[in-house]
N, C-alpha and C positions, 0 to 999 in steps of 0.2 A: 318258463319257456313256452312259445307257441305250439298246442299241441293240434293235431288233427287225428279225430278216430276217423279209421275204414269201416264201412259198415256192406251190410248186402245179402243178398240170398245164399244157400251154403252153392259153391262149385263156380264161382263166378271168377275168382284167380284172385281174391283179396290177400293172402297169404306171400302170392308170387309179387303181387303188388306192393305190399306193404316191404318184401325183400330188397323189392330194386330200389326203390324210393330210399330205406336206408343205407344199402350200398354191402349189404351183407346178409349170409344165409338165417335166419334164426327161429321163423316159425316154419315147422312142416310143410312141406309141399308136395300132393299126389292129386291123383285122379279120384282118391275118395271122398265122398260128400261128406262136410259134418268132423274135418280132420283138426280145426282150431277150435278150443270150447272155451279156453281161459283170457284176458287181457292181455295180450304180448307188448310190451313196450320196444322203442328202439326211435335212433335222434341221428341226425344228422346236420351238419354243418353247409350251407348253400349259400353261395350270393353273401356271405358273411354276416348271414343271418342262423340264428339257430331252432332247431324244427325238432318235434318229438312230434312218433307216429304213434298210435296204438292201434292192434290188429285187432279185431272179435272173431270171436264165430260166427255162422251161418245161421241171419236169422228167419226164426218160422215164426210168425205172429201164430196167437189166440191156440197154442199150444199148451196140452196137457201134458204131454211127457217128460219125466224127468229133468234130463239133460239139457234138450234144445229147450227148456221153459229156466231153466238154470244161464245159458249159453244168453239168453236174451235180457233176465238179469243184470249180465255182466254186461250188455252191451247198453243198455239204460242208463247206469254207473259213467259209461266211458263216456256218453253224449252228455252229463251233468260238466266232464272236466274237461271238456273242448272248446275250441273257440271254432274250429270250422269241421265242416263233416263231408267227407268222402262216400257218397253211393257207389257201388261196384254193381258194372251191367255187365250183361255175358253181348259183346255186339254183333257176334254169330247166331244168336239165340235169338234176339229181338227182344221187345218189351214184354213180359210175362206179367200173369194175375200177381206172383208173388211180389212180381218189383213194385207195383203198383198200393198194393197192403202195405209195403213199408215206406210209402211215402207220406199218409199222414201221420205217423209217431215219429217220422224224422223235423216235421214243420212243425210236430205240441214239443218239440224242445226248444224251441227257440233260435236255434242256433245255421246259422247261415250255411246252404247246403249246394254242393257241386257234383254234376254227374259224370262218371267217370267210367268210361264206356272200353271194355277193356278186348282183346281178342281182336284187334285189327290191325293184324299182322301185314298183312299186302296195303299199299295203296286201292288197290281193286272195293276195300274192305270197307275206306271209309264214308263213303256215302251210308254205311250201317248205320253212323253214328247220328246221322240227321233226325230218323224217330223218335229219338231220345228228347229232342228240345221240348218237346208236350209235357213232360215232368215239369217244367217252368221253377226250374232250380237256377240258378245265379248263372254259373256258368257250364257249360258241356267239353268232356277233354275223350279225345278218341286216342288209344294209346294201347301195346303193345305190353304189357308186362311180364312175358317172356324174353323178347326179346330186344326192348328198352325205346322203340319209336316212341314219343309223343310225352313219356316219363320226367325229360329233362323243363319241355315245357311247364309240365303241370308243376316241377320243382321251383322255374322262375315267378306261375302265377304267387302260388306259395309264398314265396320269400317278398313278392311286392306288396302281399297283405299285409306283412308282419311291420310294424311300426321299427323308427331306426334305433337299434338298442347303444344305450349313451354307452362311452369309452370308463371302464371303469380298471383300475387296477388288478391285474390278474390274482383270482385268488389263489390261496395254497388248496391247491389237493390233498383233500381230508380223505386221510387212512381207514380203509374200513377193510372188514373182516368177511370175508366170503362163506357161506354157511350152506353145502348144501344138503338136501332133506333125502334119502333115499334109501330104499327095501321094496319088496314087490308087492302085488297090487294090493289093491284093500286092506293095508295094516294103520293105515290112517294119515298117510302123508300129508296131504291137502287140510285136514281138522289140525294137524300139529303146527303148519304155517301159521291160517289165521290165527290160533290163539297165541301164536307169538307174534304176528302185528297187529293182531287188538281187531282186527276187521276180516270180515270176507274178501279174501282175495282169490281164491282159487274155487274153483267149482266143486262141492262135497256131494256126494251119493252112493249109495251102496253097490252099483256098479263097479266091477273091479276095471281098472285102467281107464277109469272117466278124465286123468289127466295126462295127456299126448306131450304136448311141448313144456319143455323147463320154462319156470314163470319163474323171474327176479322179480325180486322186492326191495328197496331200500327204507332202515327204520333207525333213528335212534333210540338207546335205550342206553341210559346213566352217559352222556357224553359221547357216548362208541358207536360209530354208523358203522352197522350190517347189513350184506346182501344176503337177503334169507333166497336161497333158491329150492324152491318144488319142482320137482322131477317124474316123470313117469316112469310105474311100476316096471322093477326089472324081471321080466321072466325066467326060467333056465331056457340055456341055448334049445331052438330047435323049437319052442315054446310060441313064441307072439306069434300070432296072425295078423297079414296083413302089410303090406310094404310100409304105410304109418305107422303100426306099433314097431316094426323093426325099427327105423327112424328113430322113434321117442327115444328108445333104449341107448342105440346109441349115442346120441344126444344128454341121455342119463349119463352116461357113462363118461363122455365127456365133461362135463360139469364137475363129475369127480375131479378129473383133471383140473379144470381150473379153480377148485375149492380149496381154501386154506384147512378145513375142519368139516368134516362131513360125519352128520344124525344119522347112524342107523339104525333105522326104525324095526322093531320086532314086536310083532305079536304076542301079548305076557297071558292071554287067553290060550294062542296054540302052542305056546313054546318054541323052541332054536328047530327050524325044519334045513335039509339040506339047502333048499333054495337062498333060508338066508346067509346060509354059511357061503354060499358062494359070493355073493354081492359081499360082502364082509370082505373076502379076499380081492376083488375089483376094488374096495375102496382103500383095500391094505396097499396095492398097488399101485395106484394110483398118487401115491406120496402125502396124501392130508392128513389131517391131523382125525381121528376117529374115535368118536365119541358115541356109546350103545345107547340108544333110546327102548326102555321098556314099555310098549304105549299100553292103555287098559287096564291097567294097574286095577284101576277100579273096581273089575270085572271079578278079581281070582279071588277066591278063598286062603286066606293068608292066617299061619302064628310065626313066630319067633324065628321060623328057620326060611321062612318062603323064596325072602332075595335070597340067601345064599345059596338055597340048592338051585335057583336060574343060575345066580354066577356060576355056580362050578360046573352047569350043563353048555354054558356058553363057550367057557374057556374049553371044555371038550372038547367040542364041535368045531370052535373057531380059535386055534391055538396059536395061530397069527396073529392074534388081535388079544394077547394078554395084556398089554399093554395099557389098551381101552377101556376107559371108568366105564360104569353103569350106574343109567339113573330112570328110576321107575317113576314115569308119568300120567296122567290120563287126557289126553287132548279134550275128552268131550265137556271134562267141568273142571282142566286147568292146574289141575293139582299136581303141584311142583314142574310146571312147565318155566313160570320165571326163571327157577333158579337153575335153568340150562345157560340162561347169557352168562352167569357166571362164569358157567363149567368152559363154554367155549372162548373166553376173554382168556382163561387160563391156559386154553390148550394152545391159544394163538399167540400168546405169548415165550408158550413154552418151544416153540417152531422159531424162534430168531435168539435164541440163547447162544450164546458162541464163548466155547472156552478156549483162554488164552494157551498156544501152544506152548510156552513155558512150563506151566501147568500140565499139561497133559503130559509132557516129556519128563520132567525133574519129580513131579510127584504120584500123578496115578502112574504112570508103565511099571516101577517099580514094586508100587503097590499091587499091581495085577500079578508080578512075576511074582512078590512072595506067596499071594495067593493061591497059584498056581503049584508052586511047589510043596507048599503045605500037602496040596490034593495029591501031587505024583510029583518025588523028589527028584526024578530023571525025569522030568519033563520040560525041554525048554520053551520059553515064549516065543524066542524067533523074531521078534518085532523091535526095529533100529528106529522106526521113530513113527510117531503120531503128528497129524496134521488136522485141523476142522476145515474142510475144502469150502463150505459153504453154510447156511443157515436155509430154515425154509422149503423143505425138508434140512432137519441137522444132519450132515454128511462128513464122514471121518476117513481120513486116505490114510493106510497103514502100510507105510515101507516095511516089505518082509526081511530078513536077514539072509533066508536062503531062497533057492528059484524054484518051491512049492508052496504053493498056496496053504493058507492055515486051514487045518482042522475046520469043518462046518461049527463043530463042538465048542472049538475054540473063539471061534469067532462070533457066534451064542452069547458066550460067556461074558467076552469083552462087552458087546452090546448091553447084556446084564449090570454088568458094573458101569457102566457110563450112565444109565441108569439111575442106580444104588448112589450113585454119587454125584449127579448134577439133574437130575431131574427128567426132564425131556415129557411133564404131563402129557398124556392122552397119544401123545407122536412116536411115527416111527422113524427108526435111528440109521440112515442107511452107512456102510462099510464098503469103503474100497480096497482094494489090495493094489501094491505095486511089487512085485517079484524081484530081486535083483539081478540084473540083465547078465544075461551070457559071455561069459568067455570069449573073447579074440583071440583066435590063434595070430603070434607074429612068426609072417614069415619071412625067411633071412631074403633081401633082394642079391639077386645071383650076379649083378654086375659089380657088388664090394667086394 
C-alpha cells in the first residue's frame, strides 16, 4: 500500500491532520505540545486508490532528551517505509528556525517531500501559505485540518501519485486475534509489545506514561495474524493529568472494548496494588478474554512456593478474574514471553465454543439439579431451559421457572459448572436471566 508519514514540529495539527485524511478519530488531539511519541498507523480508501498514513511525533532535532530523541527515532523508521512525505507547517505561525532544521533530514532521506501548510482556516489566511514555497519541496497545500478546506485536495494530489493498482480477485479476510496490552504506567507495557513482535515499535523509557495513544501492530506468528495493541497507562480515577492523558486512558479502555484477549500486565517486583485490581475489573468488563501477565519475573527472589503465593494474592485481590491463567514473564530478556501466543490462541479459541442446546437441556441442567440437591435437598433449580444466545463473549440466556431472579449464589454456581464442564479458558461466561412473565387477569367483557 502507498504509504505517506506526517512529519513536523510538535503543535503544528499533524495529529488533527493525520485524523481527517483518515476519516476517523485515532491519534490524540490537544493543545499540548509533544501529545503523539509512537508511529500511529491508519488507511484510507480515495479515488479507488488505497492510502496508508502514519502519524509521528513532534520533531526536535540534535536533541538530548529522552523522549523527543526516542519520538525522532520513530520518525526516521517511518521516512525509511514511505514513498512520500508530509511536512506539517503552523500557516499562522509562519516559517520558524524549527521548520527550517527539519528540512535537511527530510531531503537525506531520499524521499520526495510536500509542504503542507496547515491552520488556514478563512480564505483571508491563504496568502500565509505563499512563504512557504522557499522550502522548494515538490509541492505546497494550504489546508484546514480542523475543519477539512483544502484536505480533499491534498487527498486527489495523493491518490494521482499512486500508480493504477491492477484488478485482482478479492481476497479472503484473514482472521486475526485482537491482543490488547494494558495495566498502569511503568509496569512494562511497551518492552512486552516489542518483544513480542521481535522489534521496536513502541517508544520504551522509564518515564511513567511515555505511551499516550493505543499503537496496533499486526504480526504473524505460527500461521495466526495478531493485532498486538499498546495502550497507555491506566491510572485510578481522579489520577491522570492533563486532558491528553485523560484521553489515552480512555482510549485504553476502549481498546478493551474492542479486544478479543487482553495482557494484564502487573508488576511481579511490586506485587497485586489496588490500582491493578481495578484495571482487572475494567478488562473483566469489558467482555475479552483475560489473561494475567507477571512482568520481571526476573527481578524476585523465588523457591518452590513463589507463583503460588502471587496466585493466591491475585485471586484475593481480583476475585473477578479467577478465571484468568497467570503467566510469569520478563519482557527485558524474553523469558517465556513466546509462549503467551499460545496462552492467547487458546483463550481465543475458547471465546467461540458453542454448546449445542440439546446438550445443555437433556444433560447438564439435570446434572446441575442433582448437584444442587446433594448440597440442599429442598432446594430447587427453578430453571425451564438453557439457551447459548451468542459466542464471543460465551453468553447463556436462562428461562427461570418462576418470576424471581436466581440466587447471585446460584447463578455463581452455574457459571462454575459450565466451566467444570466445557471449558471456556481464560473467558468470562456472561448469564442472562428471563423471568416468566406476569399473570393476565381476564376480564369477563360486560356486553356477553
Amino acid at each position: 500500500m502507498f504509504q505517506v508519514t506526517i512529519v513536523g514540529r510538535p503543535n503544528v495539527g499533524k495529529s488533527t491532520l493525520f485524523n481527517r485524511l483518515c476519516g476517523f478519530r485515532k491519534s490524540i488531539v490537544g493543545d499540548e505540545p509533544g501529545i503523539t511519541r509512537d508511529r500511529i498507523y491508519g488507511s484510507v480508501r480515495w479515488n479507488d486508490k488505497s492510502i496508508s498514513f502514519l502519524d509521528t511525533g513532534g520533531l526536535i532535532p540534535d536533541t538530548r532528551e529522552v523522549i523527543p530523541e526516542q519520538i525522532l527515532n520513530q520518525a526516521t523508521t517511518a521516512l525509511s517505509e514511505s514513498q512520500l512525505v508530509l511536512i506539517v507547517v503552523d500557516g499562522r505561525a509562519g516559517i520558524t528556525p524549527l521548520d527550517e532544521l527539519l528540512l535537511p533530514m527530510l531531503r537525506k532521506s531520499g524521499k520526495p517531500v510536500w509542504t503542507v501548510v496547515n491552520k488556514i482556516d478563512t480564505p483571508a489566511l491563504e496568502m500565509n501559505a505563499a512563504s512557504f514555497y522557499q522550502f522548494g519541496t515538490e509541492r505546497v497545500f494550504a489546508v484546514s485540518a480542523e475543519h477539512g478546506p483544502g484536505t480533499a485536495d491534498l487527498l486527489d494530489a495523493i491518490a494521482e501519485r499512486i500508480p493504477a493498482e491492477p484488478l485482482e480477485p478479492e481476497a479472503k479476510e484473514e482472521e486475526e486475534i485482537a491482543v490488547a496490552v494494558v495495566g498502569r504506567p511503568n509496569v512494562g507495557k511497551s518492552s512486552l509489545v516489542n518483544c513480542l513482535l521481535g522489534f521496536e515499535r513502541s517508544i520504551v523509557t522509564d518515564v511513567p506514561g511515555t505511551t499516550r495513544d493505543s499503537v496496533d501492530t499486526l504480526i504473524v506468528h505460527d500461521g495466526v495474524q495478531y493485532r498486538i495493541i499498546d495502550t497507555a497507562g491506566i491510572r485510578r480515577k481522579g489520577k491522570p493529568e492533563g486532558v491528553a492523558e485523560k484521553i489515552s486512558v480512555v482510549m485504553a479502555q476502549k481498546s478493551l472494548e474492542k479486544a478479543d484477549v487482553a495482557l494484564l500486565l502487573l508488576d511481579a517486583e511490586e506485587g497485586v496494588t489496588k490500582q491493578d485490581a481495578g484495571i482487572g475489573g475494567y478488562a473483566s468488563d469489558s467482555g475479552c478474554s483475560v489473561i494475567i501477565v507477571l512482568n520481571k519475573w526476573d527481578l524476585v527472589e523465588k523457591d518452590t512456593n513463589t507463583l503460588q503465593t502471587f496466585t493466591e494474592s491475585i485471586h484475593r485481590r481480583m476475585k473477578y478474574l479467577q478465571y484468568a491463567p497467570i503467566v510469569s514473564v520478563s519482557a527485558l530478556t524474553g523469558q517465556r514471553v513466546p509462549r503467551l501466543f499460545d496462552v492467547i490462541r487458546q483463550a481465543h479459541e475458547a471465546r467461540h465454543v458453542r454448546i449445542p442446546t440439546g446438550m445443555l437441556n437433556n444433560m447438564f441442567v439435570p446434572d446441575l439439579e442433582k448437584d444442587l440437591a446433594i448440597q440442599d435437598p429442598n432446594k430447587n433449580l427453578g430453571i425451564r431451559y438453557i439457551t447459548q444466545a451468542r459466542t464471543n463473549p460465551p453468553t447463556f440466556v436462562v428461562f427461570v421457572a418462576g418470576r424471581e431472579r436466581l440466587h447471585f449464589s446460584t447463578e455463581r454456581h452455574l457459571v462454575n459448572r459450565l466451566r467444570e464442564q466445557f471449558g471456556f479458558f481464560a473467558t468470562p461466561v456472561r448469564i442472562q436471566q428471563r423471568l416468566k412473565p406476569p399473570k393476565t387477569s381476564k376480564r369477563k367483557d360486560p356486553k356477553k
